[in-house]
C-alpha positions in Angstrom: 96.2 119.0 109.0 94.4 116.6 111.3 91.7 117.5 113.3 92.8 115.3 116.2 93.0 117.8 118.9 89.3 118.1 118.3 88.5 114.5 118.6 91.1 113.4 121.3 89.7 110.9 123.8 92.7 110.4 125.6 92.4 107.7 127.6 94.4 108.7 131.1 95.9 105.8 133.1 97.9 107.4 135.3 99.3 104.3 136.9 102.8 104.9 138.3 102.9 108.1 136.8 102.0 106.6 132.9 100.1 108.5 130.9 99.0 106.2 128.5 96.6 108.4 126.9 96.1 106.8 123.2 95.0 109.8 121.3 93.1 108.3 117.9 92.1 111.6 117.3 89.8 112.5 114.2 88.3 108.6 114.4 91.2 106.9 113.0 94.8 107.7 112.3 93.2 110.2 109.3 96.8 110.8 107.7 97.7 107.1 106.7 96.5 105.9 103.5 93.5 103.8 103.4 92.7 100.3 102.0 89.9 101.0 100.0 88.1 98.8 97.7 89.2 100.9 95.2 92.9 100.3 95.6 91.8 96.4 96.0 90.4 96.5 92.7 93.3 98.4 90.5 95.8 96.6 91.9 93.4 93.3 91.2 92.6 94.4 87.4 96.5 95.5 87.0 97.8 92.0 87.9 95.5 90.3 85.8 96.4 92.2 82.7 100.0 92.0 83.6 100.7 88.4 84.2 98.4 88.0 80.9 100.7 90.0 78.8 103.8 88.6 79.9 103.5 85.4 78.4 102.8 87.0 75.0 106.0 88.8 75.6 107.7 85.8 76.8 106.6 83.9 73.3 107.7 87.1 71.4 111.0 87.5 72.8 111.6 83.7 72.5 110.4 83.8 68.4 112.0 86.9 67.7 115.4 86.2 69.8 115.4 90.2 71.8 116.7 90.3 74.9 115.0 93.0 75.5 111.5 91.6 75.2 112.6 88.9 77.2 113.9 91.5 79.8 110.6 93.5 79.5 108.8 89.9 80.0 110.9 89.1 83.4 110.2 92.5 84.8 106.7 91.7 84.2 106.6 88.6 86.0 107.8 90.6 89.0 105.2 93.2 88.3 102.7 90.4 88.5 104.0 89.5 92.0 104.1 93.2 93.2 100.8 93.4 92.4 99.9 89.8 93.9 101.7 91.0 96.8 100.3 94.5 96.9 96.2 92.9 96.9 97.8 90.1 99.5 98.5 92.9 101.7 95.5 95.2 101.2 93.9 92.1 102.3 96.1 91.0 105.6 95.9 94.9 106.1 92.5 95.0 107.0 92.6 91.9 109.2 92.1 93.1 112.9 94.6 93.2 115.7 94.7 90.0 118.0 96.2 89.4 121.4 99.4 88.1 119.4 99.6 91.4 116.7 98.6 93.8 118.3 99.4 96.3 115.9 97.2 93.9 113.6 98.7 93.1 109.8 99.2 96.0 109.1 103.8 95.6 108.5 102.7 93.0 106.1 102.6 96.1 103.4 105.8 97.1 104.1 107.2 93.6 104.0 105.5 93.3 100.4 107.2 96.4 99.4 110.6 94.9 100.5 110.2 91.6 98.5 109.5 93.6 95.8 112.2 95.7 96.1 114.6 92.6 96.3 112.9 90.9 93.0 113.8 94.5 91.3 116.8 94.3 92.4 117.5 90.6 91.2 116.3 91.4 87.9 118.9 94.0 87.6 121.2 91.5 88.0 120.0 89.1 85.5 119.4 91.5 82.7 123.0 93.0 83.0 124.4 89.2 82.6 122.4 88.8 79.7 123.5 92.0 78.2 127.0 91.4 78.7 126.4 87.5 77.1 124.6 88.9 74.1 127.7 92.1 73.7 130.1 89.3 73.5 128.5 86.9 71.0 125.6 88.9 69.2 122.7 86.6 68.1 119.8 87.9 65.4 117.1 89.4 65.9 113.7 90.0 64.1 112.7 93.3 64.5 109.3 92.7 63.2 107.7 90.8 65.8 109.8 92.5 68.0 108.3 95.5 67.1 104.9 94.4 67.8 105.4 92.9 70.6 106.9 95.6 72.4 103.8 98.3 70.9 101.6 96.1 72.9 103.3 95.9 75.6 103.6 99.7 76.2 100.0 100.0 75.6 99.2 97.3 78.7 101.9 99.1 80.7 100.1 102.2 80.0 96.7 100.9 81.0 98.1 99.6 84.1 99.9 102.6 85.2 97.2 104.9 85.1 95.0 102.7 86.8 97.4 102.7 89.4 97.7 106.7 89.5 94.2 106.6 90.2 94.8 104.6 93.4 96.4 105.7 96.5 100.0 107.1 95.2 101.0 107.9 99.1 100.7 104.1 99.7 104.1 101.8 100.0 102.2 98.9 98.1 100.7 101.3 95.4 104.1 103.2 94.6 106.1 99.8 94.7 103.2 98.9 92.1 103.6 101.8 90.1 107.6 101.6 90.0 107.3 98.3 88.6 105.1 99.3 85.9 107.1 102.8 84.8 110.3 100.4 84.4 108.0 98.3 81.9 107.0 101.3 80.2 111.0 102.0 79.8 111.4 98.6 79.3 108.7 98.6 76.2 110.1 101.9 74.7 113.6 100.6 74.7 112.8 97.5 73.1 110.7 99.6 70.5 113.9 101.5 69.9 115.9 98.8 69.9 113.5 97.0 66.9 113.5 99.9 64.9 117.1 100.0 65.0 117.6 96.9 64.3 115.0 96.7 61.0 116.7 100.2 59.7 120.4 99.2 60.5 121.1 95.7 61.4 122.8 96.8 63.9 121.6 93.9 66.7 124.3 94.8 70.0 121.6 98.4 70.3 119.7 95.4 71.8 121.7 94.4 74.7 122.8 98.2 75.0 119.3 99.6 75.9 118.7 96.6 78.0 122.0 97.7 80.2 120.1 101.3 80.5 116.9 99.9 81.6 118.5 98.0 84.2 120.2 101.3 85.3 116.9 103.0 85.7 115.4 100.1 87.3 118.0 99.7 90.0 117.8 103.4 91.1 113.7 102.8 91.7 114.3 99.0 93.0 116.8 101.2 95.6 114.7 103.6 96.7 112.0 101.3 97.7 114.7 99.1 99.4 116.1 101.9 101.9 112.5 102.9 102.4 111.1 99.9 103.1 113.7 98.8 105.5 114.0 101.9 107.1 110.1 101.5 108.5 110.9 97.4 109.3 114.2 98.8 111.1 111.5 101.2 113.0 113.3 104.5 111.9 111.5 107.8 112.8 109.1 108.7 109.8 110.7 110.5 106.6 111.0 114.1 107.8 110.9 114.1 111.3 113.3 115.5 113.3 112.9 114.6 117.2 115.2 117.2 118.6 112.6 119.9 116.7 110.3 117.8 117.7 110.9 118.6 121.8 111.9 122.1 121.2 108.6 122.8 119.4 106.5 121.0 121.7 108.3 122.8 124.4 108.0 125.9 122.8 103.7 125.7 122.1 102.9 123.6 125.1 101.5 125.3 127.8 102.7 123.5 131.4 105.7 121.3 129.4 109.0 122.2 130.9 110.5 119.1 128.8 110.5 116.2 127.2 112.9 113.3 126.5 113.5 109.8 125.2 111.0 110.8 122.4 111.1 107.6 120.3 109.3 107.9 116.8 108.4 105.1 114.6 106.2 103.7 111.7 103.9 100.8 111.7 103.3 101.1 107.9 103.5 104.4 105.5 101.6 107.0 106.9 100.5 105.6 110.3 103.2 106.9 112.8 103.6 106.3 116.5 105.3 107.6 119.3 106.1 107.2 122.8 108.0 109.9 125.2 109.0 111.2 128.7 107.5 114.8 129.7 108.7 117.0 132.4 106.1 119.4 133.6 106.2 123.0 135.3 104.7 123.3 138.6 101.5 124.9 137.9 101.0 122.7 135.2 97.5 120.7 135.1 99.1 117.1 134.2 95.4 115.3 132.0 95.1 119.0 130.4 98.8 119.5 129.5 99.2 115.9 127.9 95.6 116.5 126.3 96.9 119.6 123.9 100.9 117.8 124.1 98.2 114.8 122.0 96.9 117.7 119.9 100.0 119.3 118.5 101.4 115.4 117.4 98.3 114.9 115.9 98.3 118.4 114.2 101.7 119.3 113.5 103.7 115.8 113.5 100.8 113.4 112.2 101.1 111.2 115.1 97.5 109.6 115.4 98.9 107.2 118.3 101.2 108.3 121.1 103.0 107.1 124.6 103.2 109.6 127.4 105.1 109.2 130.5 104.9 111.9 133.2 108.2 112.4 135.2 107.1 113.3 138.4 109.2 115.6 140.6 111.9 114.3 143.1 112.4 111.1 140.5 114.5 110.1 137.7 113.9 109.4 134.4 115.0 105.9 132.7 115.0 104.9 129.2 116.7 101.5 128.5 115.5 101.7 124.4 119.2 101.3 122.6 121.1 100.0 125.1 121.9 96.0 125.4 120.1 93.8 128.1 122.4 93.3 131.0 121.6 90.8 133.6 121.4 92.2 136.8 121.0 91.2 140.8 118.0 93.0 142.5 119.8 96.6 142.5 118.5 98.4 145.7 120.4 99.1 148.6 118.6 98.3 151.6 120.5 99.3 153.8 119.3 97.9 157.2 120.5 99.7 160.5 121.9 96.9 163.1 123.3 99.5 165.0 124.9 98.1 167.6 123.9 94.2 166.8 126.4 92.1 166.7 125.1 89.0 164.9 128.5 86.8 166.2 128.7 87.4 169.8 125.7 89.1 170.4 126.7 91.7 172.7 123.1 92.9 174.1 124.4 95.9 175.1 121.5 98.8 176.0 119.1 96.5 175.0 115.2 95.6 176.1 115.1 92.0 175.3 111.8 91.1 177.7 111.0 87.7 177.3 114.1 86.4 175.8 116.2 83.5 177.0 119.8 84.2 175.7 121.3 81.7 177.4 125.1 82.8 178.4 125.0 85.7 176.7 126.8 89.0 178.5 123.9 90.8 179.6 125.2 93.7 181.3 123.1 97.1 181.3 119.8 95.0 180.4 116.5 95.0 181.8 115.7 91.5 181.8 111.7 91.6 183.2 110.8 88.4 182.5 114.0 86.4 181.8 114.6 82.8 182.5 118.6 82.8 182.9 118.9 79.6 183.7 122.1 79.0 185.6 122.8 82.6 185.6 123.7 82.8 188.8 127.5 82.1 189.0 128.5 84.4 186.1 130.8 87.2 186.9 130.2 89.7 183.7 133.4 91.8 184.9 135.6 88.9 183.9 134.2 88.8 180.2 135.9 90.6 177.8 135.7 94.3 176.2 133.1 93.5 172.7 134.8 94.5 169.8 133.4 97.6 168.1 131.4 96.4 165.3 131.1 99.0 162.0 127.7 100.2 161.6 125.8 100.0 158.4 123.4 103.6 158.1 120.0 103.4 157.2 119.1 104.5 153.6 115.7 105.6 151.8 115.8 104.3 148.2 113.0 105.5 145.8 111.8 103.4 143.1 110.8 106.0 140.5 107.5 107.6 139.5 106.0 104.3 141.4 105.9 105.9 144.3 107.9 102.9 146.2 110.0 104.4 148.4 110.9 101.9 151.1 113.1 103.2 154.2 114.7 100.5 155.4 
């Protein structure tokens, strides 16, 4: 577990009732997997012997006319790209955050891993159509250099994979790496069963056969690291974690948490998990202390390094627009101004102080005009105008604009 809750330097900015306290306990995010110059380096030395080896398989399949080598050789090609991809984003990984990415490169893994996924995927594809071409209309095939070829290649595939096992297998770039490689290893074993076969028997359609099973095998792997990979680009919560138990127990272990809501839980890349919630708190509740330890158990029990917190003060109401469409809107508050008895057509000043105004032949019955000029005044009889119409009165209204504290009264 994390020792974040020992290391938490919150940082509090309580403004409008945000607490934004960014909790990097332990002196980093400890629980994602790190680019090391270790994991540089395997993946480096892996590529190099893989996109070596798969022209010599390329020539073999070619002279000795097996699918399968040729197969093997296309899935090596995209293991050479994982791996190119996988050191590209070790690389763009340890590039800081700017003003534009804030969450620096970081998703550039996880990007990686989905192109690989994809070429996998592709290859499938192109491997069964071959298969089916070569069941159709079988073509020779010399099992000697076939043999050979595909010896070797096991042997690189082997090399590569456990230099790979002795990186970082928790990492998305690493274990798309290493996926690649195990279907190479399949790949070679098949196409060593295939030659031996084929030198015992004759028998040339096991070729195109085991080539169909590899592809099988391959698409399952090629799968999983599609759904996973899309799943943290789609910003699904991390493999696991269930918010709803994620409130209760935080609830539950909390001291001063009466709630929380709109707990939203994402990854920026495997291992390095974020979140961002609402908290409701009891009334003798101290707010920094109860977010400091609410930091603590993420860090601890949920390995959440980084993490949101937004205090719902009492007497206002929580919103959370995540989810739901954009809708333009007009300004939304009721303002409710109180005219009382102000009529703004005829004006009928009844019971009003209106010193120093001139209101020209307005009625101006019951007034206390102390400093008027009226004018020509003088000749108007106020009992011949007539009875004002009542005029509907609009009630003053208080409208609160959240934790803001904005509550005009209007």
């Amino acid at each position: 577990m994390s020792s974040a809750a020992a290391h938490a330097h919150g940082h509090s900015h309580s403004h409008h009732g945000h607490d934004h306290g960014h909790d990097h306990g332990g002196h980093g995010h400890n629980h994602a997997p790190e680019v090391t110059p270790q994991n540089e380096r395997v993946v480096l030395i892996g590529f190099l012997l893989t996109f070596g080896f798969m022209f010599a398989e390329i020539v073999g399949g070619v002279l000795s006319g097996s699918l399968a080598l040729i197969a093997d050789a296309g899935h090596m090609m995209t293991d050479a790209a994982a791996l190119a991809l996988a050191w590209a984003g070790f690389r763009f990984g340890r590039r800081a955050a700017d003003s534009k990415r804030t969450f620096g490169y970081m998703r550039f893994e996880v990007l990686a891993g989905f192109v690989n996924a994809l070429a996998l995927i592709l290859l499938v594809a192109w491997i069964a159509y071959e298969a089916v071409l070569r069941l159709l209309d079988p073509s020779p095939v010399l099992a000697g250099p076939m043999m050979i070829v595909a010896v070797l290649g096991l042997a690189v595939n082997c090399g590569v994979f456990y230099m790979l096992n002795k990186g970082d297998k928790d990492h998305v770039n690493i274990k798309g790496a290493m996926l690649h490689v195990v279907g190479d290893m399949l790949g070679s074993v098949a196409a060593i069963v295939a030659a031996g076969v084929i030198w015992m028997t004759g028998w040339t359609p096991v070729d195109p056969i085991l080539s169909v099973l590899l592809s099988a095998l391959v698409l399952r792997s090629g799968w999983g690291l599609l759904k996973n990979s899309m799943h943290i680009l789609m910003e699904g919560a991390p493999s696991g974690l269930d918010p709803e138990a994620m409130r209760k127990g935080l609830v539950d272990s909390v001291p001063g948490l009466a709630d929380v809501s709109h707990i939203h839980v994402w990854s920026i890349t495997s291992g390095r998990s974020t979140a961002t919630m609402h908290i409701a708190l009891t009334d003798a509740a101290d707010p920094a202390e109860t977010v400091r330890l609410l930091k603590g158990r993420l860090a601890e029990e949920f390995e959440i390094g980084h993490s949101t917190v937004e205090i719902d003060w009492a007497g206002t109401e929580a919103a959370c627009s995540m989810g739901t469409p954009l809708v333009a809107k007009g300004h939304g508050h009721d303002h409710g101004h109180d005219h009382g008895d102000h009529d703004h057509g005829d004006h009928d000043h009844a019971g009003h102080d209106h010193s120093g105004h001139d209101h020209g032949a307005h009625d101006h019955a019951a007034h206390d005009h102390a400093g008027h000029d009226h004018g020509d005044h003088a000749a108007h009889d106020p009992a011949q105008d007539p009875a004002p119409a009542a005029k509907p009165k609009v009630t003053a209204k208080a409208h609160d604009h959240g934790s803001g504290g904005c509550g005009h009264a209007h």
